[in-house]
C-alpha positions in Angstrom: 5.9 35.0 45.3 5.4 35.3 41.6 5.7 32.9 39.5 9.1 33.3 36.8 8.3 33.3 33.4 9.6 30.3 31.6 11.8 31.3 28.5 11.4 29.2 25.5 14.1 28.3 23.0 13.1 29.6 19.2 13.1 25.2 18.0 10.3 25.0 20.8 8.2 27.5 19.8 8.4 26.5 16.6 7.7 23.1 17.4 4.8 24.5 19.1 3.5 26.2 16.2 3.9 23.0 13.9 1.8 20.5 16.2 -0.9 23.0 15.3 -0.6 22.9 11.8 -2.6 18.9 11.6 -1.3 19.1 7.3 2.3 19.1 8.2 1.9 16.7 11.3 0.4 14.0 9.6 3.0 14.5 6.8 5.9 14.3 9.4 4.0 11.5 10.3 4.0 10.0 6.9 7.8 10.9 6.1 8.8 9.1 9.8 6.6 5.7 8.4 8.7 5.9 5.1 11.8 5.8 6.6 10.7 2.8 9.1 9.6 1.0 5.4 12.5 2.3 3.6 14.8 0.5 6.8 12.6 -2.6 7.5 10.0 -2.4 4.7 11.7 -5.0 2.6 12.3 -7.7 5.8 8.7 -7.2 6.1 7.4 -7.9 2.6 6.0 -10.5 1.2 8.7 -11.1 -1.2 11.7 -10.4 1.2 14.6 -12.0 -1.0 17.2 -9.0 -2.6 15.5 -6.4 -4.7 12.0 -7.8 -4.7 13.3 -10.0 -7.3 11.5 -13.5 -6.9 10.0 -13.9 -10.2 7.0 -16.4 -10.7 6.2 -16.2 -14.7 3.4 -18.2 -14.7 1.2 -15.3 -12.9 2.5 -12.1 -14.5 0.5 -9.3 -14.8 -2.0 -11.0 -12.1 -4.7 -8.6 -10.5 -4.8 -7.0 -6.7 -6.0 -9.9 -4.4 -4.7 -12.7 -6.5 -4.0 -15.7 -4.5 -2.8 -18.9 -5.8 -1.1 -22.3 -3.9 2.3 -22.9 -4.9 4.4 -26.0 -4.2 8.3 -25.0 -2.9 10.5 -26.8 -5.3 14.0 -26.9 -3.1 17.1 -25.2 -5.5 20.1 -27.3 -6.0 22.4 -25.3 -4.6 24.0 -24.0 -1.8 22.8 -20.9 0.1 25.2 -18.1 0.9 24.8 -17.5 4.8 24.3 -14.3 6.0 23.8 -12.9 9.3 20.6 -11.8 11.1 21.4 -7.9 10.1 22.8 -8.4 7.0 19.4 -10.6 5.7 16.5 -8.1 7.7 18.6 -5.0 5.6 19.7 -6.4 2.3 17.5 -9.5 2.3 18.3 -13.6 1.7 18.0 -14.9 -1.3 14.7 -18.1 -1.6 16.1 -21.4 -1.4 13.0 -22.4 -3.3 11.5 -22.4 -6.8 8.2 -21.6 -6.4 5.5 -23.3 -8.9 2.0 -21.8 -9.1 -0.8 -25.1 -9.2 -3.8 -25.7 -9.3 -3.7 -29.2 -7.9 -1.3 -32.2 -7.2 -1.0 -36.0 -6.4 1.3 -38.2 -5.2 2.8 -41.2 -7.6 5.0 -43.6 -6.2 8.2 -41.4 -5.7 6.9 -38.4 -7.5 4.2 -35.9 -7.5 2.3 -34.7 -10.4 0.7 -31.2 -10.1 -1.1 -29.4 -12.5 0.7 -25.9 -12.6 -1.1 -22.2 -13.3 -0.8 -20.6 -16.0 -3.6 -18.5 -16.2 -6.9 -18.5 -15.9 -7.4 -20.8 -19.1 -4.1 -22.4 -19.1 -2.8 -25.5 -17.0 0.1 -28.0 -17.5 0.9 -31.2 -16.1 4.5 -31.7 -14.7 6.1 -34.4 -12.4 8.5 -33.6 -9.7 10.6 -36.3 -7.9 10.0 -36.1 -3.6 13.8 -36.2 -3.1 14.0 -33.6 -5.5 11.2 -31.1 -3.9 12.6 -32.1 -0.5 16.5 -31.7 -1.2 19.1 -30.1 -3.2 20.7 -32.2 -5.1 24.2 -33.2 -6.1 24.9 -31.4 -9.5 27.9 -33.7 -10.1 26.7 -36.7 -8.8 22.7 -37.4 -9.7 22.4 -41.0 -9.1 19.9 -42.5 -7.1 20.0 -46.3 -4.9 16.8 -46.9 -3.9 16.3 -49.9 -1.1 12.7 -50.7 -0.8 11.0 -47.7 0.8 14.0 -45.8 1.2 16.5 -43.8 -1.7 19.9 -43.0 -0.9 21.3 -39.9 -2.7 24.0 -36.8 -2.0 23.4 -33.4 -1.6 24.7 -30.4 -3.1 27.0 -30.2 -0.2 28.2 -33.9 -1.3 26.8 -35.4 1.9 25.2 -38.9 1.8 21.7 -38.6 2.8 19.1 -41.6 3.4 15.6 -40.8 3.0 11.8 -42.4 3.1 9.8 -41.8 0.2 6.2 -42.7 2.5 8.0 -40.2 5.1 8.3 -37.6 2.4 4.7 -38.1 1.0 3.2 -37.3 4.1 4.8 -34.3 4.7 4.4 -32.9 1.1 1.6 -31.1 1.9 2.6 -30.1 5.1 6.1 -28.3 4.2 6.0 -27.5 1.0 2.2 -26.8 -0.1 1.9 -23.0 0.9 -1.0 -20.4 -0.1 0.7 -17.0 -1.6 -1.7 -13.9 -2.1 -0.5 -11.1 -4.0 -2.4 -7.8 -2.3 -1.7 -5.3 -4.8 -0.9 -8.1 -7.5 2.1 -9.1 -10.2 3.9 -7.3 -12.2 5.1 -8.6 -16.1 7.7 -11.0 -14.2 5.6 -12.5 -11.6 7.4 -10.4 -9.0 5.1 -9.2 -5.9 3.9 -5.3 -6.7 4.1 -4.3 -2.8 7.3 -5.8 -2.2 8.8 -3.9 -5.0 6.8 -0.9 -3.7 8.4 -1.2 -0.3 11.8 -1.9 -1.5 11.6 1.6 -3.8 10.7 3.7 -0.9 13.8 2.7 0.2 15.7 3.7 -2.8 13.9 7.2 -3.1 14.9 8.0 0.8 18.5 7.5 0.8 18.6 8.9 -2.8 16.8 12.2 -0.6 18.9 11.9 2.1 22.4 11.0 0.3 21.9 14.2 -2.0 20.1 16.5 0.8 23.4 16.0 2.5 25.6 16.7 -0.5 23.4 19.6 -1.4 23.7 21.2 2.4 27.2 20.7 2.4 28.2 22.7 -0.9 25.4 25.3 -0.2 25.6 26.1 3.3 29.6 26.4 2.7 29.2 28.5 -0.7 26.4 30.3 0.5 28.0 31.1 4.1 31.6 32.3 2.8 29.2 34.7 0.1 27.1 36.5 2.8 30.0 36.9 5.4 32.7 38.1 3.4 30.8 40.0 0.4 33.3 41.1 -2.0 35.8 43.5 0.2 36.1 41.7 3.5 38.3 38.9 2.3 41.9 40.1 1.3 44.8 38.3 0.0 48.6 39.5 -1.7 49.2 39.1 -4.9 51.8 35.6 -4.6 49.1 33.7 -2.9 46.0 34.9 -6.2 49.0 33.7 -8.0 49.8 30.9 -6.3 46.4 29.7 -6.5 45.4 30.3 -10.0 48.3 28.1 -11.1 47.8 25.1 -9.1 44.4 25.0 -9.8 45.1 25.1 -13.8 48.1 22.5 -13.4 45.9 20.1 -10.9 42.9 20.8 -13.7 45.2 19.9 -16.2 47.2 16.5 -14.6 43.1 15.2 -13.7 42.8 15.8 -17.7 45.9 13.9 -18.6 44.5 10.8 -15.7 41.4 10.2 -16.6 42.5 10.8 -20.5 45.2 7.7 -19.9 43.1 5.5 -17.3 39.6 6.0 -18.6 39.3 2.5 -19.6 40.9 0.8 -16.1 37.7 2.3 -14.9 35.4 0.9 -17.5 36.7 -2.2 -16.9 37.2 -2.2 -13.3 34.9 -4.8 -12.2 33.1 -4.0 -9.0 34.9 -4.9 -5.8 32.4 -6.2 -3.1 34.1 -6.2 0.3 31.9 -7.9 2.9 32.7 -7.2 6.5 31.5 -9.5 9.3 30.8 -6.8 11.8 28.1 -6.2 14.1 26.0 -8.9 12.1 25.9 -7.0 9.0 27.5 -6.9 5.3 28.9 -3.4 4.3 29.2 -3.7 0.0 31.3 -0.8 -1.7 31.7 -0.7 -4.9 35.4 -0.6 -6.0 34.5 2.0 -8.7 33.4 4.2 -6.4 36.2 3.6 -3.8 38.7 4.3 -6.7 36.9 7.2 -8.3 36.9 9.0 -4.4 40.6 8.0 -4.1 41.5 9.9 -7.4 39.5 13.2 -6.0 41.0 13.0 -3.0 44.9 12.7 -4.3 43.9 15.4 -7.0 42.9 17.9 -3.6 46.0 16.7 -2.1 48.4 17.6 -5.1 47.0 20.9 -5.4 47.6 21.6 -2.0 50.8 20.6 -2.4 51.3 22.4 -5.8 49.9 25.8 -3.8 52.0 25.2 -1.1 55.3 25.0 -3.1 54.0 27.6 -5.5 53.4 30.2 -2.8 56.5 29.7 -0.8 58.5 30.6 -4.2 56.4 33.7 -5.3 56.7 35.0 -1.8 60.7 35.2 -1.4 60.6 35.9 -5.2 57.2 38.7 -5.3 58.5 39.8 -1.3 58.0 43.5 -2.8 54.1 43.0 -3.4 52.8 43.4 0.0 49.9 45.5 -0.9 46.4 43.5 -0.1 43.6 42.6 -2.4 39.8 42.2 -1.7 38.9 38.9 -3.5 35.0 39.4 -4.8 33.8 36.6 -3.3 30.3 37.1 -2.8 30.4 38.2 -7.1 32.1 35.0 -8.0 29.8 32.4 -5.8 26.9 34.3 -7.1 28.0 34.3 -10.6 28.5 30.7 -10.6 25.0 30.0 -8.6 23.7 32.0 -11.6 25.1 30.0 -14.2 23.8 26.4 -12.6 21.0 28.2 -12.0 19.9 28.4 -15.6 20.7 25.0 -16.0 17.2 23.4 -15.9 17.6 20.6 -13.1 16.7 17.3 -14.4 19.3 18.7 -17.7 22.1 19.5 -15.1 21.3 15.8 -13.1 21.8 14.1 -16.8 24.9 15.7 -17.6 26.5 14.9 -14.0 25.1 11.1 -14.9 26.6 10.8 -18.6 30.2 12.6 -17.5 30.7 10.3 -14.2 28.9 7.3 -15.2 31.9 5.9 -16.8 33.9 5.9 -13.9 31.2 4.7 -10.7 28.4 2.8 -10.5 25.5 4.4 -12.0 23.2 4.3 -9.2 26.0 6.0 -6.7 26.2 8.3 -9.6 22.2 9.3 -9.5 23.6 10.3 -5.6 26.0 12.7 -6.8 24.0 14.2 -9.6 20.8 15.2 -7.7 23.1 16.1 -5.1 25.2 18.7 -7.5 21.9 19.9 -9.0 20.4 21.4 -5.7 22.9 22.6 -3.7 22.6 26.8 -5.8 19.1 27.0 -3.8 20.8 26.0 -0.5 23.3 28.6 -1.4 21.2 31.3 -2.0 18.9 31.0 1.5 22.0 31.1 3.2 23.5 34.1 1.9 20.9 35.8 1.8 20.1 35.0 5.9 24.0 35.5 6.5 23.9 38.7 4.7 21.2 40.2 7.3 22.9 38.5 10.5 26.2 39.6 9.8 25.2 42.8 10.6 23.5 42.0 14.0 24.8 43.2 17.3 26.2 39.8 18.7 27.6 39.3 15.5 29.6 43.0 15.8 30.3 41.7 19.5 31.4 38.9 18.5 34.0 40.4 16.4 35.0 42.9 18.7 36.1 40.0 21.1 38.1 39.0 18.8 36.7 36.0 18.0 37.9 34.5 14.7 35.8 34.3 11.2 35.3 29.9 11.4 33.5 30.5 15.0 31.4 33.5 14.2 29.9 31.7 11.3 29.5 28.3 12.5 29.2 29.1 16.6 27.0 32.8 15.9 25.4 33.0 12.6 24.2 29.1 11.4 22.9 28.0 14.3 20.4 31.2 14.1 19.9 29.8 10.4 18.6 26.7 11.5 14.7 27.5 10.6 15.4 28.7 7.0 17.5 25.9 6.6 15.1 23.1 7.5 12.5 24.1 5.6 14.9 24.2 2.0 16.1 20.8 3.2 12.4 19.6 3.2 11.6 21.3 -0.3 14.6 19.6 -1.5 14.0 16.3 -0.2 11.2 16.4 -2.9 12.6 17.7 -5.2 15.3 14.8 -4.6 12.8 12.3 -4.8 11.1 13.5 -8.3 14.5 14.1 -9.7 15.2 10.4 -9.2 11.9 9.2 -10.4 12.8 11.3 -13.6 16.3 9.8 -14.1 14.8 6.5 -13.6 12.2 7.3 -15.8 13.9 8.0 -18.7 16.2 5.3 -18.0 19.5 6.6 -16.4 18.7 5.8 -12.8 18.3 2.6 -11.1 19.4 -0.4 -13.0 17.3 -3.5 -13.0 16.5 -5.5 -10.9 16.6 -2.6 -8.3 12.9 -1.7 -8.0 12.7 2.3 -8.2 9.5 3.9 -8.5 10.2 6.0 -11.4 11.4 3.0 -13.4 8.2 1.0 -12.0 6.8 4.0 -13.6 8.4 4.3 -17.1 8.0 -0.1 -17.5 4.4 0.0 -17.1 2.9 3.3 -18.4 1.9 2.1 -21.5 -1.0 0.1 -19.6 -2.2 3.2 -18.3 -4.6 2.9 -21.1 -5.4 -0.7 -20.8 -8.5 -1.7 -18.8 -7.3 -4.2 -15.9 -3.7 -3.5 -16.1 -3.8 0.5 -15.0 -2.6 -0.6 -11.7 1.3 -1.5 -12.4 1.5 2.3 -13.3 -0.8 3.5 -10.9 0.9 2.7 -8.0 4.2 3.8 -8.0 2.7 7.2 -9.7 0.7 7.2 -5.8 3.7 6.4 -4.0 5.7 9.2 -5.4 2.9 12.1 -5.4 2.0 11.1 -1.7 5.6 11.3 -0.4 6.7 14.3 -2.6 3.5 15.6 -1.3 4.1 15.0 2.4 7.5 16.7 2.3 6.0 19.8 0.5 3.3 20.1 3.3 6.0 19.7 5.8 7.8 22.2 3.8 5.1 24.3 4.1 3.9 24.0 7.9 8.2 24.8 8.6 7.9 27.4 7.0 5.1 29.1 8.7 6.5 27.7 12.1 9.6 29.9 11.8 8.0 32.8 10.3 7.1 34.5 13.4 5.6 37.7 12.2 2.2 38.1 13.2 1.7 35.4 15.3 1.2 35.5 18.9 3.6 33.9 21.3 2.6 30.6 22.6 
């Protein structure tokens, strides 16, 4: 009997064609490590406390490799708890100061080190045992001590009994530890590849948060372009009216809000909600929740406005029957045209400056880079819709009756799919250098969030120093490499859906 032929999906034999292209493999395979690091990267650092933000002054600006002891000096304070999930995403703040020394004895019921502060420098300071052991009672610092043993309260107010020979020996033990600093300090002591790891994070979701927007606006503009045109969508003349009016009063009643509650939203102070669920903290910003609130009731009340408008011009315009083809495809391309000359990084900006006074700014760098990519989204997908349209299925489909939403989103964008994953790709770099930018010039990630692109703009100015090249040089390699990996990916996408001229597999 012979053997039937197997019949393989277009994804697969694209797949197929992409393991062979080793360029955009071992970028996938670089993208797939970045998200692991931009997930668990900052649990796994060095520096693992919120932002990469342990600063150590005493060794600023200290070279690759540095490696120095420190002695843990306990904080006198109370640590918030957080769960397991909620500290391996979002980190847990060090319960310890850490002092850089160079060496250290113990004194009665103190220890004197001598701490680091550079390779010349060195200062002697004295620490109390109970004090490097415990945290203390802010309000009540006084000390009994018995013989061997000190009685004191901690910052929880407890009564605690310790032995100062007890705490002696177990100085060295528990809080002498050796910190190396592989790819060195930066100006505040803070680990380089901590903050490294923690900015990967911030240039994925940044990618994936405005990829999404992006995709959502294009693929919707873009779809509604190619498969109407400009005579296949037809309307009367009430509901053009209808609609033109409630979008100019709803235009004009958003003026008049934001006009009257502008400064409510400057000095909204930033609502952070934590939710004990599933071991993890979910933070949003009241800004943000507010701001999304006001959209949403301004789409409501113009849907109510349209509503009620078009229920009166109908009884009142019931003679104008006639039907009008709405240039839809000349409209959406018109307005593609005008972002379109915008120059990106000029369009991101002005998204930033008009919505940064109502949201935090970095969910504001989301929505910019978001709005500023979605015209080349648009235009892929008009421009494939506009050649399936006119397929056979696509005729079939229509001739079954089928309605418009399921011909586009059941026939025509699933066969779509190739074109689209390879503009998501390109625009997942171009997300990532668009933040970079913003950061760089100093509208994107606030301190003490560690973005590359502010890394960047901090420490260019010792691109020209011997010794000190290396604060700039790495976060300009971390951004090139992954902007580079999603451009090969890009690329080897490209050519895996391009089919003409290549031999089935």
């Amino acid at each position: 009997m012979e053997r039937q032929a197997v019949i393989e999906s277009p994804m697969l034999k694209a797949w197929k064609r992409l393991k062979k292209n080793k360029p955009a493999m071992v970028s996938l395979g670089v993208i797939i490590i970045a998200v692991f690091l931009a997930i668990f990267g900052p649990a796994m650092a060095p520096d693992a406390t919120p932002f990469a933000d342990d600063q150590v002054l005493e060794i600023s600006q200290q070279k690759p490799g540095f490696q120095t002891k420190m002695m843990l000096d306990q904080k006198n304070r109370n640590e918030k708890h957080r769960f397991f999930l909620a500290a391996l995403l979002l980190g847990r703040e060090n319960s310890n100061t850490m002092v850089p020394i160079n060496s250290w004895k113990i004194v009665k019921d103190s220890v004197e080190v001598v701490v680091f502060r550079g390779e010349l420098e060195t200062e002697t300071k004295k620490y109390g045992l109970v004090d490097v052991f415990y945290p203390l009672s802010i309000s009540n610092k006084k000390m009994v001590y018995d013989g061997d043993k000190v009685v004191f309260n901690d910052a929880k107010e407890n009564t605690i009994t310790a032995s100062i020979s007890d705490l002696a020996k177990r100085f060295e033990k528990e809080r002498i530890i050796t910190k190396k600093y592989r790819l060195g300090t930066d100006n505040y002591g803070r680990d380089i590849l901590s903050r490294l790891l923690y900015g990967v994070r911030v240039s994925i979701s940044v990618g994936f948060v405005a990829v999404l927007i992006s995709l959502t606006i294009g693929i919707f503009l873009g779809a509604i372009a190619g498969f109407y045109k400009d005579d296949a969508l037809k309307t009367t003349l009430p509901k053009i009216i209808s609609f033109i009016l409630s979008l100019l009063s709803t235009t004009f009643l958003s003026i008049l809000f934001f006009k009257k509650y502008t400064i409510s939203f400057l000095t909204a102070k930033s609502l952070n909600i934590e939710i004990g669920f599933l071991f993890t903290i979910i933070k949003v910003s009241g800004n943000l929740v507010i701001f999304l609130l006001v959209v949403f009731a301004m789409v409501a009340v113009f849907c109510v406005i349209y509503l009620l408008l078009n229920f009166i011009l109908s009884k009142l315009l019931s003679m104008y029957k006639k039907q009008y083809a709405l240039p839809v495809d000349s409209g959406i391309m018109w307005l593609i045209n005008v972002v379109w000359s915008i120059p990106t990084i000029l369009l991101a900006m002005s998204i930033n400056f008009a919505l940064g006074n109502f949201i935090d700014s970095f969910w504001v760098i989301y929505i910019a880079v978001g709005l500023s990519m979605w015209v080349e989204v648009a235009r892929v997908v008009r421009g494939q819709v506009l050649g399936i349209r006119e397929m056979e299925y696509v005729q079939a489909a229509r001739g079954l009756g089928y309605n418009d939403n399921r011909i586009i989103f059941k026939h025509i964008l699933p066969n779509i799919l190739g074109p689209i994953m390879v503009i998501t790709s390109a625009n997942f770099a171009s997300a990532i250098l668009i933040e970079a930018g913003l950061s760089f010039v100093g509208i994107g990630a606030k301190p003490p969030m560690p973005s590359w692109g502010t890394m960047l703009n901090e420490y260019r100015a010792y691109l020209t120093i011997p010794g000190k090249t290396f604060l700039a040089l790495y976060p300009g390699l971390a951004i090139a490499v992954l902007v580079l990996a999603f451009n090969l990916l890009g690329n080897g996408l490209s050519d895996a859906f391009d089919v003409k001229g290549k031999t089935n597999s």
